[in-house]
C-alpha positions as CSV (number, residue, x, y, z in Angstrom):
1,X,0.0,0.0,0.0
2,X,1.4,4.1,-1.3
3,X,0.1,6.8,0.9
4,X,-0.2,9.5,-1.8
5,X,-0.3,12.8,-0.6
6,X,-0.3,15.9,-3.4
7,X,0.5,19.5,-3.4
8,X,0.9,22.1,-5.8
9,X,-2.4,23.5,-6.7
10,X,-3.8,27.1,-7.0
11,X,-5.3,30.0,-9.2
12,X,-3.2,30.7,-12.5
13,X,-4.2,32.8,-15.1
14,X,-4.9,30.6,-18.6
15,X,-1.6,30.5,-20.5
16,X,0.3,29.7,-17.1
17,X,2.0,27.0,-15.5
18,X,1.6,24.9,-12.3
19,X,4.1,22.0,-11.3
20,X,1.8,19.4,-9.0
21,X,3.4,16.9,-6.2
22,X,2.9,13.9,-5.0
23,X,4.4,12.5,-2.3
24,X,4.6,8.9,-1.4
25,X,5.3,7.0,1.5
26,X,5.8,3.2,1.8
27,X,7.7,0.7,0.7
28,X,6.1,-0.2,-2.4
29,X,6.5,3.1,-4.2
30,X,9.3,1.9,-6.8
31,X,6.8,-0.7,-7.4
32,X,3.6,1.0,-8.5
33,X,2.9,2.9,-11.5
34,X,1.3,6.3,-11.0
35,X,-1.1,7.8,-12.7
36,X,-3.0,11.3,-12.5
37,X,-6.4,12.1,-13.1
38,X,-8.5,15.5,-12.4
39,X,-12.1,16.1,-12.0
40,X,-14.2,19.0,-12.1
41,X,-17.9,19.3,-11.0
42,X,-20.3,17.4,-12.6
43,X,-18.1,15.4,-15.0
44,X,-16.2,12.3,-14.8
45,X,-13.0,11.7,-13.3
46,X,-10.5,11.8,-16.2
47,X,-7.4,10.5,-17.0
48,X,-4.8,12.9,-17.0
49,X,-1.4,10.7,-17.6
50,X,0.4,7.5,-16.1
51,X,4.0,7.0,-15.3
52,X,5.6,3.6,-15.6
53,X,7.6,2.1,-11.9
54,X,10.6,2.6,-14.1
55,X,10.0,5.8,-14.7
56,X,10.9,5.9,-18.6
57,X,7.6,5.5,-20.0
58,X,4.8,8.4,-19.9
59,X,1.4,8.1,-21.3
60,X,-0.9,10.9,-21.5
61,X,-4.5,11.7,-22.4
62,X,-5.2,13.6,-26.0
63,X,-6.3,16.4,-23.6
64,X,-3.1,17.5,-22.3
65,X,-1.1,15.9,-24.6
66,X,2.0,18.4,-25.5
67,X,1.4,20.1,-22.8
68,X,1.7,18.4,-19.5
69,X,4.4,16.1,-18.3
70,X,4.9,13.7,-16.1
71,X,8.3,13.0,-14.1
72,X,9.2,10.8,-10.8
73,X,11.9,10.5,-8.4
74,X,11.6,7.0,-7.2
75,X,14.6,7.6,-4.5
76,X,12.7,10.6,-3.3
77,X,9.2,8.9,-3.3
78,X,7.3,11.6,-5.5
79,X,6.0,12.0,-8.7
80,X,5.4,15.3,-9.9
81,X,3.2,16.4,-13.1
82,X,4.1,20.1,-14.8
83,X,1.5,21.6,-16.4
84,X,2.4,24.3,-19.1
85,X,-0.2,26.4,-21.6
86,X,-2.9,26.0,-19.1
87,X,-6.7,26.4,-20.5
88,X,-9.9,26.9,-18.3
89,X,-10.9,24.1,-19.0
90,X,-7.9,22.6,-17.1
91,X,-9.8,23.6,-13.9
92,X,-10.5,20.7,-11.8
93,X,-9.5,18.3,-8.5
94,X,-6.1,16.4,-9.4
95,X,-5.4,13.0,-8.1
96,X,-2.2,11.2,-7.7
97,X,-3.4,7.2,-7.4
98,X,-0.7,4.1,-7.2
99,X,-1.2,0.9,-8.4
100,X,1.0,-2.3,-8.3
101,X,-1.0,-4.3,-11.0
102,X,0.8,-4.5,-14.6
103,X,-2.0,-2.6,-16.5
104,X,-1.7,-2.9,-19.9
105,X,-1.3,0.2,-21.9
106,X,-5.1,0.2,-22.3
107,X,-5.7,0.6,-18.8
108,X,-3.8,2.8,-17.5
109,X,-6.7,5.3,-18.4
110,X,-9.4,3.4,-16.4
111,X,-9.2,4.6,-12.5
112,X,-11.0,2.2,-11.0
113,X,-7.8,-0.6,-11.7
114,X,-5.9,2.4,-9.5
115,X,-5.2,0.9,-5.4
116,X,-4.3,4.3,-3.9
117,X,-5.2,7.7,-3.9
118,X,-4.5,10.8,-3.0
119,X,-7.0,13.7,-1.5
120,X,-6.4,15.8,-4.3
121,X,-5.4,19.3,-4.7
122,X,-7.6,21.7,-6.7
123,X,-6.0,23.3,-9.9
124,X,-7.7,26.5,-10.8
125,X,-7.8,28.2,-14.4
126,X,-9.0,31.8,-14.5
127,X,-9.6,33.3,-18.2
């Protein structure tokens, strides 16, 4: 089991740029792939991007694609996901989540295959 916990969020006027954390504790960090996803009120949680255990491979959904990135430190226990270009529509709760399972690439997307969570941390977009 990861206990997630993030930081980072705020207000930033559209065209800005954020840099979310996540910080991890337990042994099984190095172990679990990570994932973000955000939602805002009213819609469904979305998949924001996913980070491979080993830390080279980075998937991302066509929404922030180009824009975001994802990064970890797995000897610091964080992952960390910089958002650049931000849109109003970016507005929303983000979530770090942990899981151990191998997901296939397919599944990285669906949250409910995610084990932990985070409590989120609200990312604000003004126009």
């Amino acid at each position: 089991q990861v206990q997630l916990v993030e930081s980072g969020g705020g207000l930033v006027q559209a065209g800005g740029s954020l840099r979310l954390s996540c910080a991890a504790s337990g042994r099984t960090f190095s172990s679990a792939d990570m994932g973000w996803f955000r939602q805002a009120p009213g819609n469904e949680r979305e998949f924001v991007g996913a980070i491979r255990r080993s830390g080279y491979i980075t998937y991302y959904g066509d929404s922030v694609k180009g824009r975001f990135t994802i990064s970890r430190d797995n000897a610091k226990n964080t992952v960390s996901l910089q958002m650049n270009s931000l849109k109003p529509e970016d507005t929303a709760i983000y979530y770090c989540a942990a899981t151990a399972r191998l997901l296939p690439v397919g599944n990285l997307s669906q949250w409910r295959l995610y084990d932990d969570w985070g409590q989120g941390t609200q990312v604000t977009v003004s126009s």
